[in-house]
mmCIF file of the protein (N, C-alpha, C, O) and its ligand, coordinates in Angstrom:
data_MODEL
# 
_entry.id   MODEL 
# 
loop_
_entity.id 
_entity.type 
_entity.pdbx_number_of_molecules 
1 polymer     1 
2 non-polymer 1 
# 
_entity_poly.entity_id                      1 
_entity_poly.type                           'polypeptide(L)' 
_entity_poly.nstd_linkage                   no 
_entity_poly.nstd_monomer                   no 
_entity_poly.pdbx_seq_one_letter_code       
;(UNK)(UNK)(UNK)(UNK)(UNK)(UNK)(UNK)(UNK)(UNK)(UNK)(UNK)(UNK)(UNK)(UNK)(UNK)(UNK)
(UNK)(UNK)(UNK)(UNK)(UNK)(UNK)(UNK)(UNK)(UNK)(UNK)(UNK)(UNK)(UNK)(UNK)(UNK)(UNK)
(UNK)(UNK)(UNK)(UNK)(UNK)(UNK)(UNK)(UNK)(UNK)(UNK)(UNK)(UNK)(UNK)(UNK)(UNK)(UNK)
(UNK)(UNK)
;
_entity_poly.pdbx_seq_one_letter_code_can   XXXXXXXXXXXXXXXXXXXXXXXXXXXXXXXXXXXXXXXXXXXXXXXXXX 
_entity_poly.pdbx_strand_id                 A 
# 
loop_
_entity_poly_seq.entity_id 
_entity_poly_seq.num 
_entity_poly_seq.mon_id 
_entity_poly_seq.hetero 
1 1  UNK n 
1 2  UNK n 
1 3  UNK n 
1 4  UNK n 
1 5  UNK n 
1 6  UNK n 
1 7  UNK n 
1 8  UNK n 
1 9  UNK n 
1 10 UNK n 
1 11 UNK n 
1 12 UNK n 
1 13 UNK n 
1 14 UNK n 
1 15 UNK n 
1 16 UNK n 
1 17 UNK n 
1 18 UNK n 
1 19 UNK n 
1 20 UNK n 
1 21 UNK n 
1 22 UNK n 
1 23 UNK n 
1 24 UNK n 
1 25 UNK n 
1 26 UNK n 
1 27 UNK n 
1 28 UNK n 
1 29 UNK n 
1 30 UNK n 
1 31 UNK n 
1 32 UNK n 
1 33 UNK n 
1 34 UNK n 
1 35 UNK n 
1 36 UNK n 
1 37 UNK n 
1 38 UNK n 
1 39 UNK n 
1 40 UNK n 
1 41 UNK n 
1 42 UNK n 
1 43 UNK n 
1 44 UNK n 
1 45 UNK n 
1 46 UNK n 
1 47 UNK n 
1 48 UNK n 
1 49 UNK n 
1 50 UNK n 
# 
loop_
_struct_asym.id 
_struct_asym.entity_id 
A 1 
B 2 
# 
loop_
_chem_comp.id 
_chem_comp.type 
_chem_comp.mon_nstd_flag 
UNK 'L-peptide linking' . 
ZN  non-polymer         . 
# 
_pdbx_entity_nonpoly.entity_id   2 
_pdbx_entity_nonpoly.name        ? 
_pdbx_entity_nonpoly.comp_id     ZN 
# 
_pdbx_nonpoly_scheme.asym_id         B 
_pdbx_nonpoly_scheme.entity_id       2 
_pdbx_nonpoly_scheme.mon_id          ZN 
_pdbx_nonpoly_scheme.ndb_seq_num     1 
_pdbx_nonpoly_scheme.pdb_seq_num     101 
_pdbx_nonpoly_scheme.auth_seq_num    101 
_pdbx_nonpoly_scheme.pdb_mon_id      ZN 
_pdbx_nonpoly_scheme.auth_mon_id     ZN 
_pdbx_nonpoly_scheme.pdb_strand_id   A 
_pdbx_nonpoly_scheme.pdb_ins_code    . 
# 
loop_
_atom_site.group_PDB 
_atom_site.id 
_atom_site.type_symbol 
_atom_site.label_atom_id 
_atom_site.label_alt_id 
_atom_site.label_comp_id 
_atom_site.label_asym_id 
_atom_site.label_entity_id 
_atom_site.label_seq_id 
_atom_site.pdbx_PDB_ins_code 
_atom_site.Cartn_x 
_atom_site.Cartn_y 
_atom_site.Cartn_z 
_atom_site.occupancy 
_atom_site.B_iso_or_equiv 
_atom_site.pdbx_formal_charge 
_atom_site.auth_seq_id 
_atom_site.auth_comp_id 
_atom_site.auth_asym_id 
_atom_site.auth_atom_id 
_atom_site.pdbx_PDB_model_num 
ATOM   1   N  N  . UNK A 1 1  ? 0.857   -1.208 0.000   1.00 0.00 ? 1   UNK A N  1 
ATOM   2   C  CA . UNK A 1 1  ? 0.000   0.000  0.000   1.00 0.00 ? 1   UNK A CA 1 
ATOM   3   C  C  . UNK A 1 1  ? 0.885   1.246  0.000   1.00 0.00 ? 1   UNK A C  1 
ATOM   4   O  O  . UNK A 1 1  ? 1.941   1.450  0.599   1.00 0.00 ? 1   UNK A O  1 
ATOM   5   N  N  . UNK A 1 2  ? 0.252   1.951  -0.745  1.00 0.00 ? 2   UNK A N  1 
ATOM   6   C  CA . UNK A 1 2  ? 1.444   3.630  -0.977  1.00 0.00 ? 2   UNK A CA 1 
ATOM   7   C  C  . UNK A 1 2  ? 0.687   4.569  -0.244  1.00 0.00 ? 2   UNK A C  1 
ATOM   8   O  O  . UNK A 1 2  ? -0.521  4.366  -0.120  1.00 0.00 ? 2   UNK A O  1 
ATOM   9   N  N  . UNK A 1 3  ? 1.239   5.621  0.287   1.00 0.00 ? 3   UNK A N  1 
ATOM   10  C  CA . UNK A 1 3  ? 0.398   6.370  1.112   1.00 0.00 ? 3   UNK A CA 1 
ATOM   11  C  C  . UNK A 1 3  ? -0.237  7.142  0.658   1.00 0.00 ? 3   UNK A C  1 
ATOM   12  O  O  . UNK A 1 3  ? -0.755  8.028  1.338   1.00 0.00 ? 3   UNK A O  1 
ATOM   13  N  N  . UNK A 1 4  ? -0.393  7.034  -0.666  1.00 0.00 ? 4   UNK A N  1 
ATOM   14  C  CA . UNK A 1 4  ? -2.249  8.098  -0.904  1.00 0.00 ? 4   UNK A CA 1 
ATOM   15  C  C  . UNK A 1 4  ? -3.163  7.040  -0.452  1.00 0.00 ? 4   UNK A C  1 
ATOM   16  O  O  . UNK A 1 4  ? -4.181  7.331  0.176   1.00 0.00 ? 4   UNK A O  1 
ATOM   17  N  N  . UNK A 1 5  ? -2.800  5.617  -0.786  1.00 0.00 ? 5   UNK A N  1 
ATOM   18  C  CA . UNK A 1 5  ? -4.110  4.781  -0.184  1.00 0.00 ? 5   UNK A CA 1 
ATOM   19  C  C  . UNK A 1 5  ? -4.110  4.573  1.019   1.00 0.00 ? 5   UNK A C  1 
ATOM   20  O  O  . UNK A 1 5  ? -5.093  3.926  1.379   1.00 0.00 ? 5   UNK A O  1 
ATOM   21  N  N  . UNK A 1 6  ? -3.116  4.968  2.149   1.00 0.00 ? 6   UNK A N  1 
ATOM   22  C  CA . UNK A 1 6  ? -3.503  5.144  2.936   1.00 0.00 ? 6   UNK A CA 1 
ATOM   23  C  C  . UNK A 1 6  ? -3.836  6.199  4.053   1.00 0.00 ? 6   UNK A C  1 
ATOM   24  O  O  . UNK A 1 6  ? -4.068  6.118  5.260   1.00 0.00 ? 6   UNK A O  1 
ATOM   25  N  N  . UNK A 1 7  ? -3.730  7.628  2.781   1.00 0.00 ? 7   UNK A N  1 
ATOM   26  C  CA . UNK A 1 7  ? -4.426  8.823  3.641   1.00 0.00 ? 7   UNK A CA 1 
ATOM   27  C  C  . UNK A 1 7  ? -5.207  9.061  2.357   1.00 0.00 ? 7   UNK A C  1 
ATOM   28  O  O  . UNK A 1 7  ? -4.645  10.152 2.258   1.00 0.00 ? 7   UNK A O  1 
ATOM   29  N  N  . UNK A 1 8  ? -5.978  9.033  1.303   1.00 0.00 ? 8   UNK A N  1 
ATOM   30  C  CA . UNK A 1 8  ? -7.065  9.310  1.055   1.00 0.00 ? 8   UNK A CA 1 
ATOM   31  C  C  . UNK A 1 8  ? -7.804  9.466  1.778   1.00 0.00 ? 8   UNK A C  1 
ATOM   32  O  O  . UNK A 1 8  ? -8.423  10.340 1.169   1.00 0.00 ? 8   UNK A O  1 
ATOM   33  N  N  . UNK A 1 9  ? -8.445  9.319  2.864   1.00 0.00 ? 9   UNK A N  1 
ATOM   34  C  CA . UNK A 1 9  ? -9.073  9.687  3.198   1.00 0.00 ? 9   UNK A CA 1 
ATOM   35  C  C  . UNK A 1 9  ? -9.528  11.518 3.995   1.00 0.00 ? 9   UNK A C  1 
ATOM   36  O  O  . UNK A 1 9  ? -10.475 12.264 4.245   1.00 0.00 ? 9   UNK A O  1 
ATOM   37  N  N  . UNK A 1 10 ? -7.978  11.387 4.087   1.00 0.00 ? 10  UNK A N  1 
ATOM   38  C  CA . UNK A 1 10 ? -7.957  12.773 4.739   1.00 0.00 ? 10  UNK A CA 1 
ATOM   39  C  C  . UNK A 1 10 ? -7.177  13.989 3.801   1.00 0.00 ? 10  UNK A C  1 
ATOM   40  O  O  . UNK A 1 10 ? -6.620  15.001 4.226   1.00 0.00 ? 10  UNK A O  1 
ATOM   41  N  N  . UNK A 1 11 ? -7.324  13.562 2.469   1.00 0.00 ? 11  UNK A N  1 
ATOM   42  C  CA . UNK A 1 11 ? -6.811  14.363 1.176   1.00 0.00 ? 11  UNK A CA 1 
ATOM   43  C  C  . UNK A 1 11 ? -8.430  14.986 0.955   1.00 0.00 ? 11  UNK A C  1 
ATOM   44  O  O  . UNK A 1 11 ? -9.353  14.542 1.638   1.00 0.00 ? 11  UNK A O  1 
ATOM   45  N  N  . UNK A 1 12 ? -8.571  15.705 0.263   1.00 0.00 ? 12  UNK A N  1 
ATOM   46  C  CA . UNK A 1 12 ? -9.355  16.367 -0.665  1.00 0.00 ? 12  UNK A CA 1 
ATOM   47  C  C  . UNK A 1 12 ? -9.621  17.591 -1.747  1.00 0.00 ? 12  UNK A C  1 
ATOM   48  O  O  . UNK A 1 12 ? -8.873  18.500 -2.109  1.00 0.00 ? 12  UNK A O  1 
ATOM   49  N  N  . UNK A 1 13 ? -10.379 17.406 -1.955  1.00 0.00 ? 13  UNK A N  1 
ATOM   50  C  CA . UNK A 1 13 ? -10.501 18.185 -3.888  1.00 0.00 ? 13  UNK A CA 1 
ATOM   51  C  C  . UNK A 1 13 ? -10.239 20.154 -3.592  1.00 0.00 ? 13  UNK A C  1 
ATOM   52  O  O  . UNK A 1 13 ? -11.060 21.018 -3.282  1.00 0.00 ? 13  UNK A O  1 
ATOM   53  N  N  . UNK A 1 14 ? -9.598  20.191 -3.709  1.00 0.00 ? 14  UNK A N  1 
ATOM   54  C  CA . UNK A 1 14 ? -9.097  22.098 -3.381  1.00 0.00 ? 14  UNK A CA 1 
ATOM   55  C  C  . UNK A 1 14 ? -10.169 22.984 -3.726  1.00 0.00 ? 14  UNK A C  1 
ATOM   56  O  O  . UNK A 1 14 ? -10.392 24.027 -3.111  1.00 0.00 ? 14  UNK A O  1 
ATOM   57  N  N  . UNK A 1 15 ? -10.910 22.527 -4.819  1.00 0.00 ? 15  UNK A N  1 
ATOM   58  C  CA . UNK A 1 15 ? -12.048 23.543 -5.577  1.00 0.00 ? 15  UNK A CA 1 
ATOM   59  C  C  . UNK A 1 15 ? -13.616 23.036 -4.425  1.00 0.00 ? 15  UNK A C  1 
ATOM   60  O  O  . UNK A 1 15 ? -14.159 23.978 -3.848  1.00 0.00 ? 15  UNK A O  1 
ATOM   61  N  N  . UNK A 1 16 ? -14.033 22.013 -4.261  1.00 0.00 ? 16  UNK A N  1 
ATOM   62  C  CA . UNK A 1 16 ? -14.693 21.660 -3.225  1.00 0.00 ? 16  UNK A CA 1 
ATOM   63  C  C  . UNK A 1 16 ? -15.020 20.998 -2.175  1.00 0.00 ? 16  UNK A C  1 
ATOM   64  O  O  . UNK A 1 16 ? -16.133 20.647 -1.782  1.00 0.00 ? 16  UNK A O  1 
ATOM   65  N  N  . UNK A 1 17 ? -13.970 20.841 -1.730  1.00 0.00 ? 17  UNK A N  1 
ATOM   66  C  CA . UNK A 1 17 ? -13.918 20.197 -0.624  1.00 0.00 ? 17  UNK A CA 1 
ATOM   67  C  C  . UNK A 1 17 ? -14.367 18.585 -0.752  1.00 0.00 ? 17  UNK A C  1 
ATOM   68  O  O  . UNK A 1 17 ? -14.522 17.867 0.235   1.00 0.00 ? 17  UNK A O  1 
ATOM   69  N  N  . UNK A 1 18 ? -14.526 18.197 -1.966  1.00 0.00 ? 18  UNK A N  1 
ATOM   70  C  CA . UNK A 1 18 ? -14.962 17.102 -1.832  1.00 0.00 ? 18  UNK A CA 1 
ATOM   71  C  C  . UNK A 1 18 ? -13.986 15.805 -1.583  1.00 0.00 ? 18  UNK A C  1 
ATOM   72  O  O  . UNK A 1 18 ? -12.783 15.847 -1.841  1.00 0.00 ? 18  UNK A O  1 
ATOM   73  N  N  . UNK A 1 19 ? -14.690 14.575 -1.015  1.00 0.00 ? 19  UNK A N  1 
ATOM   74  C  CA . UNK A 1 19 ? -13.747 13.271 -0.877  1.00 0.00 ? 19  UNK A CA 1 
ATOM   75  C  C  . UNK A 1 19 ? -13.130 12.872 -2.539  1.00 0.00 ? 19  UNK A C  1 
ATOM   76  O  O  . UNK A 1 19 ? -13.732 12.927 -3.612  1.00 0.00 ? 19  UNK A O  1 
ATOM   77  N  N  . UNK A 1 20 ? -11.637 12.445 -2.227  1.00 0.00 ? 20  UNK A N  1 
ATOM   78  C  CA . UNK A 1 20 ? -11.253 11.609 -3.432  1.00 0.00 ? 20  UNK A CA 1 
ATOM   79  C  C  . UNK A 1 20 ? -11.480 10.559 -3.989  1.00 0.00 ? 20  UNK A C  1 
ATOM   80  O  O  . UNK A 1 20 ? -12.152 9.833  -3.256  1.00 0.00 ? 20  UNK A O  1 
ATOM   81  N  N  . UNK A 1 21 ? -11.205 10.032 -5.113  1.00 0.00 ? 21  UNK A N  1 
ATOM   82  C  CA . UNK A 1 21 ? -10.683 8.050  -5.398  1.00 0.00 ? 21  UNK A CA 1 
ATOM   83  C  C  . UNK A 1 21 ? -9.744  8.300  -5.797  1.00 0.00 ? 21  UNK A C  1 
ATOM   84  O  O  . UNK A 1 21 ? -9.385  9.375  -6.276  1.00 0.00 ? 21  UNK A O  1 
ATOM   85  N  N  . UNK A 1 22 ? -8.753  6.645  -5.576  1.00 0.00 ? 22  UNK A N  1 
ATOM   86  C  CA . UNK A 1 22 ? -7.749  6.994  -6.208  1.00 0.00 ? 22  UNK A CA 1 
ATOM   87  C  C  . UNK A 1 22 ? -8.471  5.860  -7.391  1.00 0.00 ? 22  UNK A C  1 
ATOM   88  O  O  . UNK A 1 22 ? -9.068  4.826  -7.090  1.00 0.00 ? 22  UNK A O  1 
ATOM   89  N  N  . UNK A 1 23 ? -8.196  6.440  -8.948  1.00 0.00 ? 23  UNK A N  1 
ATOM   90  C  CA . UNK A 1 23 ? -8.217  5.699  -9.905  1.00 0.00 ? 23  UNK A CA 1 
ATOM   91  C  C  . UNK A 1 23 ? -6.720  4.805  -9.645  1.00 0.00 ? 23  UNK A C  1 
ATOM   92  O  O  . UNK A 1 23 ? -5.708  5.485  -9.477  1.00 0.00 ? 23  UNK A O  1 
ATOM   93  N  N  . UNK A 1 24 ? -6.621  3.586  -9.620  1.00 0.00 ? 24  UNK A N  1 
ATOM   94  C  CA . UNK A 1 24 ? -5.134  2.715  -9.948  1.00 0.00 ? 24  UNK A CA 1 
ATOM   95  C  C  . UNK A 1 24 ? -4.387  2.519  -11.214 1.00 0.00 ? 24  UNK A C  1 
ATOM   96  O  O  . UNK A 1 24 ? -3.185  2.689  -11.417 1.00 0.00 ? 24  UNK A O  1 
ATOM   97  N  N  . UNK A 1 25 ? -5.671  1.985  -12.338 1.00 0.00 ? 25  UNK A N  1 
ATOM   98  C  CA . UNK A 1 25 ? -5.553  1.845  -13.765 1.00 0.00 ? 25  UNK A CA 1 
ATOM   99  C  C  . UNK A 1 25 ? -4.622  3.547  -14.258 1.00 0.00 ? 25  UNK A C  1 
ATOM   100 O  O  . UNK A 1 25 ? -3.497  3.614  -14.754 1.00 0.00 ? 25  UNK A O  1 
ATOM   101 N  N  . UNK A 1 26 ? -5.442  4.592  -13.952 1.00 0.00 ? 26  UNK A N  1 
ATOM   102 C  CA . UNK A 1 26 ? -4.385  5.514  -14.361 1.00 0.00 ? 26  UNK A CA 1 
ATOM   103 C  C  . UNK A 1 26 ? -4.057  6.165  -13.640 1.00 0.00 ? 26  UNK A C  1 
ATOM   104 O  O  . UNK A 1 26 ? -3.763  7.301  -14.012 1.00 0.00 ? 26  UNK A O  1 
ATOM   105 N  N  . UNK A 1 27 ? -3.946  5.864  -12.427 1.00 0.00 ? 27  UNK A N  1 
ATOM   106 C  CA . UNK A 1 27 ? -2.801  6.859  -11.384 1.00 0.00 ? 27  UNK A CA 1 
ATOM   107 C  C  . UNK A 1 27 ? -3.081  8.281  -11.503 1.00 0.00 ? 27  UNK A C  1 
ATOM   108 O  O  . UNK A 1 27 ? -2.333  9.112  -12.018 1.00 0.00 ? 27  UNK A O  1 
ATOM   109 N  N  . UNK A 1 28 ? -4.229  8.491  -10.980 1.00 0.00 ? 28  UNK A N  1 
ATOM   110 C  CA . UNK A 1 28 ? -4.642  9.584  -10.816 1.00 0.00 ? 28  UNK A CA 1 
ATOM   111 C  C  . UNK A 1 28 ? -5.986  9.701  -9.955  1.00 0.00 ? 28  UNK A C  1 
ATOM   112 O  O  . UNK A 1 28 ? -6.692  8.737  -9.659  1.00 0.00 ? 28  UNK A O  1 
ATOM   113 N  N  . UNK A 1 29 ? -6.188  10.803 -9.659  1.00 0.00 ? 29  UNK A N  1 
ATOM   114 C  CA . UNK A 1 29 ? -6.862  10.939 -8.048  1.00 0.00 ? 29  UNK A CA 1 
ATOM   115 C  C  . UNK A 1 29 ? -8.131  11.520 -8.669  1.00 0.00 ? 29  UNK A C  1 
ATOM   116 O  O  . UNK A 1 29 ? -7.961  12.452 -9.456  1.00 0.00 ? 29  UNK A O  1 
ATOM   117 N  N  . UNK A 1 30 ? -9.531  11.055 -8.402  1.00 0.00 ? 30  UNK A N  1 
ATOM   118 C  CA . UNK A 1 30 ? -10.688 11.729 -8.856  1.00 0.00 ? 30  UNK A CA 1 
ATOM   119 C  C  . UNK A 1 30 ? -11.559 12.108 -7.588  1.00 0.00 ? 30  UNK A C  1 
ATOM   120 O  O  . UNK A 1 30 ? -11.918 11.505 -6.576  1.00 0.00 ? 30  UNK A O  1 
ATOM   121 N  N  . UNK A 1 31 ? -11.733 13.358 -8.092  1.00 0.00 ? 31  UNK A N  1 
ATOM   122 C  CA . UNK A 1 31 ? -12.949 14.176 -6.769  1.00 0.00 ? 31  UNK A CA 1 
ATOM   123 C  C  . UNK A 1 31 ? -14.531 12.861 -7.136  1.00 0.00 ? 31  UNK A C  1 
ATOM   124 O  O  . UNK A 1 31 ? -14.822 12.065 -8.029  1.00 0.00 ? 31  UNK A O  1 
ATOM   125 N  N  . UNK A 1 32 ? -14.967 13.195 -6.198  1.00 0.00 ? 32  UNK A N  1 
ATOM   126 C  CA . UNK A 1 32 ? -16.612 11.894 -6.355  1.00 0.00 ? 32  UNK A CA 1 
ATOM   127 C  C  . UNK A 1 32 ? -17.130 13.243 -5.907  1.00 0.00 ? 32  UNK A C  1 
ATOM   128 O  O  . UNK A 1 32 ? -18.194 13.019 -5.330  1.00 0.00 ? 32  UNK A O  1 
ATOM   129 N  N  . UNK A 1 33 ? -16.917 14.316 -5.905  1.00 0.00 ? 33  UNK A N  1 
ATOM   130 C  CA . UNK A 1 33 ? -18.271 15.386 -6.127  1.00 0.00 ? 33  UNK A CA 1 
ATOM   131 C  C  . UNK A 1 33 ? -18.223 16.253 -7.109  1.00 0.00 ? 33  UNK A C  1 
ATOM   132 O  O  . UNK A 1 33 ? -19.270 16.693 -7.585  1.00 0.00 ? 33  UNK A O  1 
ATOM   133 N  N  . UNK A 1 34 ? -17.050 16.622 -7.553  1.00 0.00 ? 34  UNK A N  1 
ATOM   134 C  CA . UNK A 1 34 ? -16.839 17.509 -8.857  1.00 0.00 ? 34  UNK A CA 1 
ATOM   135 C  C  . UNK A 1 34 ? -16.444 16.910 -10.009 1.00 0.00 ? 34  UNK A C  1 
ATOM   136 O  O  . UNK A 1 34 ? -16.652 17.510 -11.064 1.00 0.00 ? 34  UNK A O  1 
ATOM   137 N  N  . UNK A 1 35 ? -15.938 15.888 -10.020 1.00 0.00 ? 35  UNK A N  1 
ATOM   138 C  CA . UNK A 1 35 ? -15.378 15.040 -10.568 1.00 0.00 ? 35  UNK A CA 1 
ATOM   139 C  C  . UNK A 1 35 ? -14.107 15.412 -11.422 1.00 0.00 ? 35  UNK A C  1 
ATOM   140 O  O  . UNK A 1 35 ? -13.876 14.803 -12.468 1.00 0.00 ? 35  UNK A O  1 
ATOM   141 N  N  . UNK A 1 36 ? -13.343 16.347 -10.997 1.00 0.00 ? 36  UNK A N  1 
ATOM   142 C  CA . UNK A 1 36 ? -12.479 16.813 -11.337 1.00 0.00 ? 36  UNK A CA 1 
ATOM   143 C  C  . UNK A 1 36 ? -10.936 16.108 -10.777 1.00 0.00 ? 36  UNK A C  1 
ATOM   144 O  O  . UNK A 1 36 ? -10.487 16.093 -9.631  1.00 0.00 ? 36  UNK A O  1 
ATOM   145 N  N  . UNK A 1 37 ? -10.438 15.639 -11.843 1.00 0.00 ? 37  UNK A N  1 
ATOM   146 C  CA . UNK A 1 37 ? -9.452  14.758 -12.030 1.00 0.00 ? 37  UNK A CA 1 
ATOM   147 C  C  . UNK A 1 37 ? -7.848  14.932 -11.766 1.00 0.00 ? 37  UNK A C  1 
ATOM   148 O  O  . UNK A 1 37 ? -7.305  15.516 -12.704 1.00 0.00 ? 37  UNK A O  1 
ATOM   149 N  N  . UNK A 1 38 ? -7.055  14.598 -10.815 1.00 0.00 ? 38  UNK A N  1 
ATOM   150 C  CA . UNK A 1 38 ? -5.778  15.164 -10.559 1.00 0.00 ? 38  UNK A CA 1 
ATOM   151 C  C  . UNK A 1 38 ? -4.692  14.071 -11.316 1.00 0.00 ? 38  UNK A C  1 
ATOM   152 O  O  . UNK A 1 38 ? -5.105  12.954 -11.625 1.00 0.00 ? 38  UNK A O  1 
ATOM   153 N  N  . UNK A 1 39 ? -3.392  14.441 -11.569 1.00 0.00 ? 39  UNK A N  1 
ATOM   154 C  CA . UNK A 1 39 ? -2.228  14.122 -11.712 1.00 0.00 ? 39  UNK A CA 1 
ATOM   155 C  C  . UNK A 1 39 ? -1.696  13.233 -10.590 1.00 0.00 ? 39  UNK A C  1 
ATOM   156 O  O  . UNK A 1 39 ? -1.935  13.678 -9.467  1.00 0.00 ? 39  UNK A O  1 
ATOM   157 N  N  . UNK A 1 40 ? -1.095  12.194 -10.633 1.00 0.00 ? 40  UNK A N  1 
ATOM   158 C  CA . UNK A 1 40 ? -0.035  11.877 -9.789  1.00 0.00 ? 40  UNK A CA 1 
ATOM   159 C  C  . UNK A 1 40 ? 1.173   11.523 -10.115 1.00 0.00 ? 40  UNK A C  1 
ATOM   160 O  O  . UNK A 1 40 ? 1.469   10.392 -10.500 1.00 0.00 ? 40  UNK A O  1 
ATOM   161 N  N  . UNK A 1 41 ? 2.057   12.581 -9.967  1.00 0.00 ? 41  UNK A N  1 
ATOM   162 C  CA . UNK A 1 41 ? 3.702   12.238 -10.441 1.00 0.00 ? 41  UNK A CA 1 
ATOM   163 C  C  . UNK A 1 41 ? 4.565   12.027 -9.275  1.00 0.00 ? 41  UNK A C  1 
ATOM   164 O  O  . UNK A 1 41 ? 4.599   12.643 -8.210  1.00 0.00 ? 41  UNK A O  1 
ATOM   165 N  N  . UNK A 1 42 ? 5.408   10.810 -9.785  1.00 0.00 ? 42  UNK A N  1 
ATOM   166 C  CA . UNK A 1 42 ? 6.400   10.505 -9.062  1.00 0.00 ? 42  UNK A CA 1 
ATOM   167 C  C  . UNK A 1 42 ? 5.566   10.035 -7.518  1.00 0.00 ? 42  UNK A C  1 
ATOM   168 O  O  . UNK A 1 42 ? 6.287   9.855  -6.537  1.00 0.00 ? 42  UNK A O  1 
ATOM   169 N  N  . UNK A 1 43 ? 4.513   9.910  -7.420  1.00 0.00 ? 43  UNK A N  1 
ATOM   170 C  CA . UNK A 1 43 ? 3.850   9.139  -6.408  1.00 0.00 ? 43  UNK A CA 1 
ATOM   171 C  C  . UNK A 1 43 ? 3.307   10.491 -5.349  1.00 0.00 ? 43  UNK A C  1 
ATOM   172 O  O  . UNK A 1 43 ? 2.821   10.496 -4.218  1.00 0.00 ? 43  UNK A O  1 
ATOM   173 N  N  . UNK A 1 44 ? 3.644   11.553 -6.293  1.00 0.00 ? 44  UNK A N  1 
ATOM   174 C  CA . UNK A 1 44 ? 3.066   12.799 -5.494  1.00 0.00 ? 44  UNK A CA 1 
ATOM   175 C  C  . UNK A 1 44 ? 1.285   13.056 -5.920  1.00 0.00 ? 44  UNK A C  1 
ATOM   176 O  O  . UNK A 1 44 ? 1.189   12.587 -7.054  1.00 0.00 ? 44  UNK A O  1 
ATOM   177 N  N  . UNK A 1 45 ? 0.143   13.493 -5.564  1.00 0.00 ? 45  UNK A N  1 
ATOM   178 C  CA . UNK A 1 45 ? -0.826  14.064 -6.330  1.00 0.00 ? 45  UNK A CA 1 
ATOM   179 C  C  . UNK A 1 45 ? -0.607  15.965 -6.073  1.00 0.00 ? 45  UNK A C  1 
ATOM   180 O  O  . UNK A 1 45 ? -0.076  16.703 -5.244  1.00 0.00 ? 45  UNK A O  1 
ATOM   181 N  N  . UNK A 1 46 ? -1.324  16.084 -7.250  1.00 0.00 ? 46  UNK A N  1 
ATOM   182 C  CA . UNK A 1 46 ? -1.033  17.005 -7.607  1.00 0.00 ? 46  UNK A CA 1 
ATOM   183 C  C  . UNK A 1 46 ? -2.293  17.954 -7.130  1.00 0.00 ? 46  UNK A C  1 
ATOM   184 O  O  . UNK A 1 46 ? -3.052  18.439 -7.969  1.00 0.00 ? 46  UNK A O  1 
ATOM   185 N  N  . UNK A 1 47 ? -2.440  18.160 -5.849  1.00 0.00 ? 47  UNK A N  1 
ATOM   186 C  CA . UNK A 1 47 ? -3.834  18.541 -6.042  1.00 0.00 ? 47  UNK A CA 1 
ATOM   187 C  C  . UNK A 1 47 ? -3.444  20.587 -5.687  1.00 0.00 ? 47  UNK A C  1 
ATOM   188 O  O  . UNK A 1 47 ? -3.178  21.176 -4.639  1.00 0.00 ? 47  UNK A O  1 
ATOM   189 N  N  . UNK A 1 48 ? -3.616  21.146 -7.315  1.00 0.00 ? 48  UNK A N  1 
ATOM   190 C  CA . UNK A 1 48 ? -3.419  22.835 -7.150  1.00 0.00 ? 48  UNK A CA 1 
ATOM   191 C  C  . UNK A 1 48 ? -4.363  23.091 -8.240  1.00 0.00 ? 48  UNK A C  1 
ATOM   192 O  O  . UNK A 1 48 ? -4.405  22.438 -9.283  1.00 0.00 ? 48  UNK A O  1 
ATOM   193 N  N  . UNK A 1 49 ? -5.019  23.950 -7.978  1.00 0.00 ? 49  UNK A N  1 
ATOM   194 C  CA . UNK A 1 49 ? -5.773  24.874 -8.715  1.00 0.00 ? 49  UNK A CA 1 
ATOM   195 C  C  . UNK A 1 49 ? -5.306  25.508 -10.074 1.00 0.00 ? 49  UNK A C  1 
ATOM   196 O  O  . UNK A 1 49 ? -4.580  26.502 -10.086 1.00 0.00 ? 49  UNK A O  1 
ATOM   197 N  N  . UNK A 1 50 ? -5.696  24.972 -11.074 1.00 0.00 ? 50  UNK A N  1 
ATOM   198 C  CA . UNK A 1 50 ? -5.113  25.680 -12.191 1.00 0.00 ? 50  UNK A CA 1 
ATOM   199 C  C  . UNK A 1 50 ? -6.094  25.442 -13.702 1.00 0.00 ? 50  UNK A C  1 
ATOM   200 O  O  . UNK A 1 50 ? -5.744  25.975 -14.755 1.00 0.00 ? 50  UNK A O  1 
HETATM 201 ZN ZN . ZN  B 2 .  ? -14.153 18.499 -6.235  1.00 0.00 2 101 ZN  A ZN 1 
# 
């Protein structure tokens, strides 16, 4: 286990506050209320406003 899966829970979406997923298939982090989709490089997510 890598530690977004094991602090997802206490990550969330910058634009609304909403809870994450982590997608696995493409390594990347999705809001489940905005559904607005983050980056994860190098095992970092990328969660900034832009
Ligand atoms: Zn969101």
């Amino acid at each position: 286990m890598n530690w977004i899966e094991k602090y997802i829970e206490i990550l969330q979406c910058p634009y609304c506050r909403g809870d994450l997923y982590l997608d696995k298939d493409k390594n990347k982090l999705i809001c489940k209320k905005c559904g607005k989709v983050y980056d994860i490089i190098d095992g970092i997510p990328i969660l900034l406003r832009y």
